[in-house]
C-alpha positions in Angstrom: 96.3 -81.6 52.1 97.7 -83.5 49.8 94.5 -84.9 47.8 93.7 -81.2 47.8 96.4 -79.9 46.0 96.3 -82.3 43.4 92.8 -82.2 42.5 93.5 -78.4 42.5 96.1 -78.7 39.5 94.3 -81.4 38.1 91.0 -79.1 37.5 92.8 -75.9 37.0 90.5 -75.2 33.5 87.3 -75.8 35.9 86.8 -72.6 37.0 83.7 -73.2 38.6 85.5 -76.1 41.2 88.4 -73.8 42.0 86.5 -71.1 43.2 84.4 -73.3 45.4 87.9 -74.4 47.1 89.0 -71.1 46.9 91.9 -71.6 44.3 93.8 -69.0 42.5 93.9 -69.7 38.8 95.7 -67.9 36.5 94.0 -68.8 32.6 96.4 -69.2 30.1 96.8 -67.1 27.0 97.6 -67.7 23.8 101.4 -66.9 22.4 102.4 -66.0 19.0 102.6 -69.3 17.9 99.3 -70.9 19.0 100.6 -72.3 22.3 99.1 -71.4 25.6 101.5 -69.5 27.4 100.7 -68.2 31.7 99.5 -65.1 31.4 98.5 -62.4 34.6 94.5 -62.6 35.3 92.6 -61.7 38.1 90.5 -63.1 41.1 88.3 -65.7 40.2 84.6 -65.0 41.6 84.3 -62.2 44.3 88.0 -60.9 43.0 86.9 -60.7 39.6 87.6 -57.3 38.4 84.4 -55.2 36.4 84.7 -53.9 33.0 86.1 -50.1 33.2 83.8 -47.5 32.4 85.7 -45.5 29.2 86.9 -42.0 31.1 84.7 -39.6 29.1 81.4 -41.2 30.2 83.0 -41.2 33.9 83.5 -37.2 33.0 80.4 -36.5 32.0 78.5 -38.0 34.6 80.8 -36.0 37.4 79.8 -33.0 35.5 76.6 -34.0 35.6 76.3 -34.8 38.8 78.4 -31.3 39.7 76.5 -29.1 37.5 72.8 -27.8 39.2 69.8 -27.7 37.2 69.3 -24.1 36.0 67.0 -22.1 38.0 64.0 -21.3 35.8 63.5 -17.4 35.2 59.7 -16.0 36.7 57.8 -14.8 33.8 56.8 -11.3 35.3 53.3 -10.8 35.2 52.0 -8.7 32.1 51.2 -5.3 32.8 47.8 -3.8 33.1 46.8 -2.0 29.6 46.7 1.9 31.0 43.1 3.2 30.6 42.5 6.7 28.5 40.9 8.8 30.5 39.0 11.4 28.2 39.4 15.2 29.7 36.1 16.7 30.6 34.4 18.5 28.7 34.9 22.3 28.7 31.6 23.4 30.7 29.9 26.3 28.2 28.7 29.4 29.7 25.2 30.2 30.8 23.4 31.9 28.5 22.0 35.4 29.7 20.2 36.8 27.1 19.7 35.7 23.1 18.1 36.2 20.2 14.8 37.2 20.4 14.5 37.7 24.0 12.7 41.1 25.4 13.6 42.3 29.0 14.9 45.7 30.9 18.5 43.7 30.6 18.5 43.7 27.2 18.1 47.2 27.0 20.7 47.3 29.2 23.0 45.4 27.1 22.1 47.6 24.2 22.9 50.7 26.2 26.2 49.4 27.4 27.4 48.1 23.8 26.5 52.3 22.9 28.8 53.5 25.3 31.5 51.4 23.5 30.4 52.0 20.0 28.8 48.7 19.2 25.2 49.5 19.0 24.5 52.4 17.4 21.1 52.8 17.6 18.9 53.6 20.7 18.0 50.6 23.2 14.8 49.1 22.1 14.6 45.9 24.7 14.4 43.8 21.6 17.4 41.5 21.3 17.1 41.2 17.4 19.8 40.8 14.5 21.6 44.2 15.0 21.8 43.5 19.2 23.1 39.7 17.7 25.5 41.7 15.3 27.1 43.7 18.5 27.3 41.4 20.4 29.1 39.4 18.0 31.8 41.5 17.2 32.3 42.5 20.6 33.1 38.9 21.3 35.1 38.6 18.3 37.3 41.6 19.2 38.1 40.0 22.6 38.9 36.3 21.7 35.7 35.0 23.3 33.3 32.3 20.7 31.5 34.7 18.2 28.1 33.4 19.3 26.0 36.4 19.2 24.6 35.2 22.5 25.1 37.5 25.9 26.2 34.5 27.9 27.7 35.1 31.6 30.9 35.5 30.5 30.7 37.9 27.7 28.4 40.2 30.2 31.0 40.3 32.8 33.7 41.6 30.4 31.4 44.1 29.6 30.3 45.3 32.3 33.9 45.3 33.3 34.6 47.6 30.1 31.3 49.9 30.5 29.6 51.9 33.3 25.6 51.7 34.4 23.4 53.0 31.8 21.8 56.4 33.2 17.7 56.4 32.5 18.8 58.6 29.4 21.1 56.4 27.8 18.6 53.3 28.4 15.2 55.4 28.0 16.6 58.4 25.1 14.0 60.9 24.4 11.8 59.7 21.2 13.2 63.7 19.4 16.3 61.2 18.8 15.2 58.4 16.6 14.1 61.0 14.0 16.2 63.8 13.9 14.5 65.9 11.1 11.0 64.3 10.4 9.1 65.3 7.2 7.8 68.8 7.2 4.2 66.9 6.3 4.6 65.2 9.9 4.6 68.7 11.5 1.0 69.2 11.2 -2.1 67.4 13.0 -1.9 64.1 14.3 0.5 61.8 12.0 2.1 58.6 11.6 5.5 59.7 10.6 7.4 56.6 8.8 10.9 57.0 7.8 12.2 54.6 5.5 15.8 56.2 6.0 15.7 55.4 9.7 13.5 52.7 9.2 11.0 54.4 12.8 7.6 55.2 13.3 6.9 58.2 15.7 3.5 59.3 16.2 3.4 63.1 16.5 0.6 65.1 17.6 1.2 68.9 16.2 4.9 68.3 15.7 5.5 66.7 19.0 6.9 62.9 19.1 4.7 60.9 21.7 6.8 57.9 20.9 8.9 56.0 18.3 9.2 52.7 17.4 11.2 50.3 15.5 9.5 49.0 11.8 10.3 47.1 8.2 9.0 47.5 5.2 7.9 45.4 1.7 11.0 43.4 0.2 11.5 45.0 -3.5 9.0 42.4 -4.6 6.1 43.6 -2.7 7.7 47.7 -1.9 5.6 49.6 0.5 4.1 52.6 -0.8 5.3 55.9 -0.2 3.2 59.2 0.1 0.7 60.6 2.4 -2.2 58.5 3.3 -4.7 58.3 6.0 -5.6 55.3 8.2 -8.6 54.2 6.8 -9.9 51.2 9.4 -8.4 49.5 11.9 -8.5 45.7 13.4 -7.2 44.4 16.6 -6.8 40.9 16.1 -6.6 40.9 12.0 -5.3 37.4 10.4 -4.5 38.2 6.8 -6.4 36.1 4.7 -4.3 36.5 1.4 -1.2 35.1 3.0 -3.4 33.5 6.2 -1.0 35.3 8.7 -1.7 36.9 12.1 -1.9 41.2 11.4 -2.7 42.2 15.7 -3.2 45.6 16.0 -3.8 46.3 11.9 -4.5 50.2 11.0 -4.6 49.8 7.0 -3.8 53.1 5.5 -3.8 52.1 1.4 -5.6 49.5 0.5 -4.2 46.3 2.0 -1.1 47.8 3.3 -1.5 48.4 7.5 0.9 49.4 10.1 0.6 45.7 12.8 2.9 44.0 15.0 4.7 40.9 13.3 6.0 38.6 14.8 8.2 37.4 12.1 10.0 40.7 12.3 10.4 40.2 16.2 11.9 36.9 15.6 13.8 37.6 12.7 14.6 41.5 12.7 15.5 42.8 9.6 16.5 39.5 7.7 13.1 39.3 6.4 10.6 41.9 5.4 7.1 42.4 4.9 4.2 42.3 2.1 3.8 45.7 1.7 2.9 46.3 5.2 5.0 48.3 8.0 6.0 45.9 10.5 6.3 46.7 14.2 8.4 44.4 16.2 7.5 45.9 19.6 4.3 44.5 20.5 3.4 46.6 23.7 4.2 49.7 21.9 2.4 49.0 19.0 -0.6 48.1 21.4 -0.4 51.6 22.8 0.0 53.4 19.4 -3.7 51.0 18.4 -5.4 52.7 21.8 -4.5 56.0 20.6 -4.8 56.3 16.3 -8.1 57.6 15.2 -9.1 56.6 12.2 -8.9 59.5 9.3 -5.2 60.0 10.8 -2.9 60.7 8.6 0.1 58.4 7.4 3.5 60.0 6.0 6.0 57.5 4.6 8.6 58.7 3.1 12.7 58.6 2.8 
């Protein structure tokens, strides 16, 4: 023990020896003056103490360590772009009748638009630019599209505003269209023209057989007035000044002729004639050929 001891203070700088003979040293620090002066230390090897970690890192790593990770917030997923739907188209009505159409319902139509005091002629069966005009302003006057054409809806308002057409009122008697023909008409058997009421009747002795509908030249090309006669006749006459169809042609002064036109049944009275008295009417017209001799006479007159 004692060899021990004494080597123990004799190597008490060797820091290495003492700890392998597990001494206790205690270094010596340095005084004011220079000397070495004993001074507290601490365990040599395994009771050497570690260097302090400064309290602010030691704070932030608790805080750290206490604080969770934030919980990321879920992106919602982006909302689907709304579609436009388009509305639907607003069906439009059936059509019934239109312009240049020829039936018993047109008449009809014509007759019921009378009643009402749209049409003030007598029903022809023709639907031409005075049946378009009526209907028209019938539609007009009761908020429906001014078409002109007799489609189902503006026929059920009128029938809903009118009552069935008796034969009279759809057939009139033929007296009607000309209510004081020409006294030269009166006589024999005559085309009576009127330019005023813009009819045909053929009379025989002062009796109407039937009327029809007719236009005349424009003021370009004026049909002739006076008292002619029918001087030949041609059923299926093509003009060849103006290279037009002339059915049913009775010329009466020179190349002026009563005839159907078809431009007059398609257009009515927007457009006019040569010089010639159109007929729109075709089957009427047809008849009136059968029956006109020529050397009949022709009255046109106002």
């Amino acid at each position: 023990m004692l060899r021990t001891s004494v080597l123990c203070r004799g190597l008490a700088t060797a820091a290495v020896l003492a700890v392998s003979v597990g001494c206790t040293v205690r270094p010596a620090t340095a005084g004011p003056d220079g000397d070495a002066k004993p001074g507290g230390g601490g365990a040599v090897g395994a009771n050497v103490a570690a260097t302090p970690v400064p309290v602010e890192e030691r704070a932030e790593a608790a805080e750290e360590a206490e604080t969770p990770a934030p919980t990321p917030t879920p992106t919602p997923p982006p909302s689907p772009t709304p579609v436009a739907v388009k509305p639907a188209p607003t069906p439009t009505p059936e059509a019934l009748m239109t312009p240049g159409s020829t039936s018993d319902q047109v008449r009809e139509l014509q007759a019921r638009l009378r009643q009402i005091g749209y049409f003030e002629r007598s029903p022809t069966g023709y639907y031409g630019t005075l049946t378009t005009s009526a209907v028209a302003a019938f539609q007009a006057k009761r908020g429906l599209p001014r078409t002109g054409v007799t489609d189902v809806v503006t026929w059920q308002r009128l029938l809903a505003m009118t009552e069935e057409p008796s034969r009279d009122e759809l057939w009139p008697p033929t007296t009607q269209q000309v209510a004081a023909p020409d006294p030269r008409c009166v006589e024999g058997r005559v085309l009576c023209i009127s330019k005023n009421s813009s009819t045909l009747s053929w009379m025989v002795d002062g009796t109407v057989l039937s009327s029809m509908d007719v236009r005349f030249g424009s003021q370009y090309t004026p049909t002739r007035e006076g008292v002619f006669s029918v001087g030949w006749k041609s059923r299926d006459h093509v003009s060849t000044l103006y290279d037009t169809p002339m059915p049913y042609a009775m010329f009466f002064s020179g190349g002026q002729a009563v005839h159907y036109s078809a431009d007059f049944a398609a257009r009515g009275y927007t457009g006019a004639s040569h010089g010639c008295v159109n007929v729109r009417d075709r089957e009427k017209v047809a008849s009136l050929f059968d029956q006109v001799r020529v050397g009949d006479k022709v009255v046109i007159y106002w």
